[in-house]
N, C-alpha and C positions, 0 to 999 in steps of 0.2 A: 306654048300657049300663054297670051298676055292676061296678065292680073283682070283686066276688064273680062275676056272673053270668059278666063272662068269661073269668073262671081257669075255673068249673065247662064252660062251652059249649069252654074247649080242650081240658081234661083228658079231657073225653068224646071229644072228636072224636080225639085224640091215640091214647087206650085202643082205639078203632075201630080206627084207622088199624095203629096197632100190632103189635094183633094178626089182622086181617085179610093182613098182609103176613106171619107166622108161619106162617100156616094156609098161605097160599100156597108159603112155603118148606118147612114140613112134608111137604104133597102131592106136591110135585114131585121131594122129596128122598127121600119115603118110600113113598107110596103106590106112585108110580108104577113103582117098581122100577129107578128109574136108576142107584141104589147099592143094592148088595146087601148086607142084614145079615143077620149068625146072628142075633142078638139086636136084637129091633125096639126103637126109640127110644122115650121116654115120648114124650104131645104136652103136657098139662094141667102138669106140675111146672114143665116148661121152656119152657112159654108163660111162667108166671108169674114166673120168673127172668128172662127177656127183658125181658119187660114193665117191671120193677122198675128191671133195667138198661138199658133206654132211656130211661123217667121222668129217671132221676138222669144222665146223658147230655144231653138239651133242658134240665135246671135246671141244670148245670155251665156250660154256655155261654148263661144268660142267658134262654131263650125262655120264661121264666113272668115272668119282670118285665114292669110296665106296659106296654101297647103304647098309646103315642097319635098320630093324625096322622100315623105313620112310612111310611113306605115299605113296601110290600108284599113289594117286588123283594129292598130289602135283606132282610125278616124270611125269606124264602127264601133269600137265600145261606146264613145263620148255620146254617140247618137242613140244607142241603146240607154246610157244612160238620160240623155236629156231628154227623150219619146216616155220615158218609165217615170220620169219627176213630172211631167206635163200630164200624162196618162193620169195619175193619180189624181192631177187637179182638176180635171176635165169630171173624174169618177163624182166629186163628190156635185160638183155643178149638176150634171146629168139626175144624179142622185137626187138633190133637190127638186129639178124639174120635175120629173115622176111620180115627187109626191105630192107635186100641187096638183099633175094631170091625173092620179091614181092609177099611173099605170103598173106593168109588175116589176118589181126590183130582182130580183132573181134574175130574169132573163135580160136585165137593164146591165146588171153588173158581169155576168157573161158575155153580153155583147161589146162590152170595155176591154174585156181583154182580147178578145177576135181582133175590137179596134187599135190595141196597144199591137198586138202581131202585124197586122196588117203594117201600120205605118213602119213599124221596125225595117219590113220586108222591100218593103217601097220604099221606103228614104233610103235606107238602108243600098238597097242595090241601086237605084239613082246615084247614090255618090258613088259607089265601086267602078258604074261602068265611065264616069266622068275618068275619075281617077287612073282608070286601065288606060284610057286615048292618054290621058299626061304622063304615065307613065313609058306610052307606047312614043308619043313624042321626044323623050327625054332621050330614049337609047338610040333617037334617029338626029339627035343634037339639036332638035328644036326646043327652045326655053332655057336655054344652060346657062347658069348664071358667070361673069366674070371672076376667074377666082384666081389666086396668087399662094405659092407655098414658099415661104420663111424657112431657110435651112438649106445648109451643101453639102448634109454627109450623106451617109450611106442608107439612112432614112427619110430622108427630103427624097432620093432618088425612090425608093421602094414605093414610097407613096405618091410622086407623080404617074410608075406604072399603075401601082394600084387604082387612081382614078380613070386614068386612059384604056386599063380595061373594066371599067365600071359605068359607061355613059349613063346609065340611069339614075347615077349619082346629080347627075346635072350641073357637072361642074367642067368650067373649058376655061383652062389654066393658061392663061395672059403672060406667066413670066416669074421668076423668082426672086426673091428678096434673098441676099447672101450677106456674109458677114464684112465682105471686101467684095468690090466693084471689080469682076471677070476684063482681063485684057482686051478679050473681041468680045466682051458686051454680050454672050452665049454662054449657056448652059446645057445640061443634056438636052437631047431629043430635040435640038433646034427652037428652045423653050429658052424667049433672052431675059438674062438676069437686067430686072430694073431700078436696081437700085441697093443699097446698103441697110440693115438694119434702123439705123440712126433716122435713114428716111422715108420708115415705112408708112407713117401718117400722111406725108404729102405724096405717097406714092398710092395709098389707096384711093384719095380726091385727085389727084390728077388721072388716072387709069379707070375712074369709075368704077371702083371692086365690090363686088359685092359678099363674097367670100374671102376670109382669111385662113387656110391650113398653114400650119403650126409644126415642124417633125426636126426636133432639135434632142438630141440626147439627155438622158437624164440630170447629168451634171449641169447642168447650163441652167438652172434652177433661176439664180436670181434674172435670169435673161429674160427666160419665158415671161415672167411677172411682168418685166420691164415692158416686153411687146405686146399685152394684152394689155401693162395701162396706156401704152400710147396709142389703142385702140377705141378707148373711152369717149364717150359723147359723139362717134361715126355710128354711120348705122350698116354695120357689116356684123356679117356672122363670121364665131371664131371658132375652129375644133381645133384639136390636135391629137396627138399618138396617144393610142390608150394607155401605155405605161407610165405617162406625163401626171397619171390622175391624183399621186400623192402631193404632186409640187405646189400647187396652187392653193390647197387648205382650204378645201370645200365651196369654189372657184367654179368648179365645174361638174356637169353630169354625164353619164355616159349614153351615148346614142347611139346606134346599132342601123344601120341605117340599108336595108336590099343586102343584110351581112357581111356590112362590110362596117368592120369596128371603128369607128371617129367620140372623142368626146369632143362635147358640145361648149362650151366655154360661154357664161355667162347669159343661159337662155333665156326664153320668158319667165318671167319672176312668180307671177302668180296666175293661179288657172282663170281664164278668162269671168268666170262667171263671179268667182272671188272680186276680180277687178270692178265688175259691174255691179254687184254690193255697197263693195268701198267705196263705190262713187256714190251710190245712193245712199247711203248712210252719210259721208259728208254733208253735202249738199241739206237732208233732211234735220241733223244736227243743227250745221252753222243757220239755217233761216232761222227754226225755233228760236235758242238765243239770240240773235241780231233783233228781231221783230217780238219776241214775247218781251225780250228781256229791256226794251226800247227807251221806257221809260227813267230804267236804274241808267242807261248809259245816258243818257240828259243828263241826268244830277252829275253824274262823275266828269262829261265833257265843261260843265258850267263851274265844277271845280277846281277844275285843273285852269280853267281863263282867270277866275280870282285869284288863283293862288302866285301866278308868275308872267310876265309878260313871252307871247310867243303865240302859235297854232297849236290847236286841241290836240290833232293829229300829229303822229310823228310818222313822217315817209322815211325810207331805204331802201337803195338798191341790195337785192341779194342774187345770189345762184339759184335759181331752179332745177327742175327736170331737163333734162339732156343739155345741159351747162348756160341755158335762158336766164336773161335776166329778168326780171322782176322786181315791182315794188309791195314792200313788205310795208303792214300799216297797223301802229299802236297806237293807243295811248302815250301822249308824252308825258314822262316822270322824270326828265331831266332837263335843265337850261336849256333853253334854247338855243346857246353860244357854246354846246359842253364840248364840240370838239374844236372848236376854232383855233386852239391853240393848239394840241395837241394831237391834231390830226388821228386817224383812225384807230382805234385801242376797244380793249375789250373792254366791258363794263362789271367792276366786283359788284360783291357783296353788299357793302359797306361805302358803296361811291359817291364820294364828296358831291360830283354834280349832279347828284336827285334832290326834286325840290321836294317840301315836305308834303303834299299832296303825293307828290309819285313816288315818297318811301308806305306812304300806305296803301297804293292801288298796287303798288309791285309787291307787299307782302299778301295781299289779297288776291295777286296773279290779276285781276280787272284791267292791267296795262295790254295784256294779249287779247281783250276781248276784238277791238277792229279786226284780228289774223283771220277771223271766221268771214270777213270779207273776201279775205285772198280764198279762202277754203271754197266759197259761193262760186267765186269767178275760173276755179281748176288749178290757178297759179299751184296750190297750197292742197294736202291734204291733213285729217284731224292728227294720223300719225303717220310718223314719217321723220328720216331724219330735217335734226333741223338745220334750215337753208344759214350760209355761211354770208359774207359781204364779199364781192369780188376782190379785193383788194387784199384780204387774210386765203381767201382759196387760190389766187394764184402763187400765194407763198408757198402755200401746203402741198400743192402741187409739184412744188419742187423738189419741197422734204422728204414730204410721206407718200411712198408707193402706195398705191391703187386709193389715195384718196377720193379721187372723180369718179369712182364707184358707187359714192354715193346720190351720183347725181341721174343714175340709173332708174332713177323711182323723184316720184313725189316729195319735196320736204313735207313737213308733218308741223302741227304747234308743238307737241311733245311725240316721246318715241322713245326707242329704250335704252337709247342711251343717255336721256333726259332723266329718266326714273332709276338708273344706277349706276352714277355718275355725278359729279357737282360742276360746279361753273368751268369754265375753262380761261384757266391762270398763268398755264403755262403751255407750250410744246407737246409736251407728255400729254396731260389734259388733252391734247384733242388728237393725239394718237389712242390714247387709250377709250374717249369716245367714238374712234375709226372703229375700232375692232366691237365695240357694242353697236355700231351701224352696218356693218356689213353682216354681222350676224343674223340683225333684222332684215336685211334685204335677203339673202340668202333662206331667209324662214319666214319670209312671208306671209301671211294667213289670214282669215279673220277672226281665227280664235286668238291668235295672237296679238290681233290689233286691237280686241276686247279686253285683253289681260293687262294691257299696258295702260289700257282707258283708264279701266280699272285702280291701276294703280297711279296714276293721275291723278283722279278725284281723291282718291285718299291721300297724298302725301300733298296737294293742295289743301283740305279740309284742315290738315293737323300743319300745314306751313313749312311742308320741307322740299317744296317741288323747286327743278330748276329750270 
């Protein structure tokens, strides 16, 4: 089944479910006379208002993103869940209406929960029976994705059978990736090896993969790493053998998939509704300051012209999300000439080429106020690692394993390895900001993206942020 067909077969089945579950709480609210009104309810506007706010309800918590292979049971909890947060909100609306109508609240607040059952039941079984035809497709090998297993022992092989009697898994295995290119070009089961470890990046965009499995012994430890980072910034999915789950170092989780054991290597980072938070919390922040703060940024743009000859702004290219470039936009606090000579370098503490206006906006952090632009436009979020210059991330990329991991997510203005960590001076320095950024990818949250706020604003207030 195509991505299109089955947003349209849920969006249908959903609208059904929907408003079938309205009608039932209209009837029993309205018709039947259980609360009495002077003034009768509309049904048509406030179906449609429903409606609209259930839609945007199931796409808050994620239930329109891809479903593959997944669990049935889990895509009913989400929906039990997100029917029981929307139910709640709907309670106290209702609630309100009834007491402007005088109607009775008892039978108001009972017929909420019939209404929370009812939808459970009906959304609920709309996706199952969606979900059953995909499932019933998958094991007849219609929708299987392009997929490739990495490894020649005795485990690559177990797990090519394993998938080949697993069609529901949805995976139709293209070819293997081995450690040495095969004489006649063949591997088991008439399955042709395409190519060597070394060129499994170009073997996933030439092949179209969409799946990567993973079944290499335990020893082979710095290898695995090595192939999941030359997996970075493709947009393929990675599992491997379950006993692989120490090597990676919190890397990966485990997924369970129609029982048959795969972990899941670098899945989605945060639960969709979290995502759609963070984005409205950006966006809500950065305007406030841009436009409250508008004023204060006058005086400091009109400072920074008096004080040096050059533009207000300072542009650079940096790395983004999924390895995009981007321009990143401050305040400039240094000459305008400051790299001409000495080409790209990191900026200390204590550096010579800040003019005296930009040793004060940059002790006052005022030099990051334009980033709340990039935060406006998506480039950027509030936290998040922060974005590197192409030119130092292609170095690092060479050095430091699973570097481009951070490029997984959103850079950030601060983030936590900004709050427990100091400039980056040397190599180390920004290996050791690696392992505080992938911790933060890895733990993503919005409790966690408050905590760090959090501590932003404080180590800004007292002058020790970096």
């Amino acid at each position: 089944m195509s991505r299109k067909t089955e947003i349209l077969l849920i969006l249908l089945f959903d609208f059904i479910a929907i408003n079938a579950a309205w009608y039932l709480h209209y009837y029993l609210r309205v018709e039947t006379g259980v609360i009495p009104y002077s003034l009768r309810p509309d049904f048509f506007l406030p179906m449609l208002v429903i409606c609209v706010f259930w839609f945007l309800v199931l796409w808050f918590f994620g239930l329109y993103r891809p479903w593959y292979a997944k669990s049935r049971v889990d895509e009913l909890s989400n929906i039990v869940k997100a029917i029981s947060v929307g139910a709640v909100l709907l309670f106290f609306v209702i609630y309100l209406d009834d007491e402007t109508r005088g109607g009775a609240q008892v039978s108001s607040r009972m017929l909420i929960v019939g209404y929370w059952f009812a939808l459970i039941v009906l959304v609920g079984g709309g996706r199952m029976v969606v979900r059953t035809i995909q499932h019933k497709l998958l094991e007849k090998g219609i929708g299987h994705r392009r997929t490739i297993i990495v490894g020649d022992t005795k485990r690559a092989h177990e797990l090519l059978d394993l998938v080949k009697n697993h069609p529901a898994l949805g995976y139709t295995v293209i070819g293997l990736v081995t450690p040495q290119q095969s004489s006649n070009g063949n591997g088991d089961n008439g399955v042709p090896v395409l190519g060597t470890y070394s060129k499994l990046s170009q073997i996933i965009r030439e092949h179209s993969v969409q799946e990567v499995l993973i079944a290499l012994e335990g020893k082979h430890q710095e290898k695995i790493i090595s192939l999941i980072d030359s997996c970075n910034g493709i947009p393929v999915g990675i599992k491997i053998m379950p006993d692989m789950y120490h090597i990676v170092g919190g890397q990966v989780r485990t997924n369970q998939i129609y029982g048959v054991p795969l972990i899941e290597v670098m899945p989605q980072i945060m639960q969709p509704w979290e995502e759609s938070l963070k984005r409205t919390i950006d966006i809500i922040v950065s305007f406030i300051i841009l436009f409250v703060g508008m004023p204060i940024w006058l005086l400091v743009a009109l400072a920074i012209k008096l004080d040096s000859p050059g533009s207000v702004l300072y542009k650079q290219e940096r790395v983004g999300k999924d390895g995009k470039i981007f321009n990143i936009y401050k305040f400039r606090s240094m000459r305008s000439d400051a790299e001409k000579m000495s080409g790209p370098t990191w900026a200390g503490k204590n550096d010579p080429r800040i003019t005296t206006i930009g040793a004060i906006i940059r002790k006052l952090h005022l030099d990051e106020i334009p980033q709340f632009i990039n935060v406006l436009n998506g480039s950027m979020s509030l936290i998040g690692p922060r974005p590197e210059r192409p030119f130092f991330v292609d170095q690092f990329n060479k050095q430091i394993p699973l570097y481009s991991r951070r490029h997984a997510v959103r850079p950030g203005m601060s983030g936590w390895a900004q709050v427990k960590h100091k400039y980056d001076e040397t190599l180390q320095d920004v290996k050791t900001k690696l392992q505080y950024d992938l911790y933060y990818i890895e733990n993503m949250s919005i409790r966690m993206d408050l905590k760090i706020l959090l501590m932003t604003v404080y180590r800004v207030l007292l002058g020790r942020g970096h």
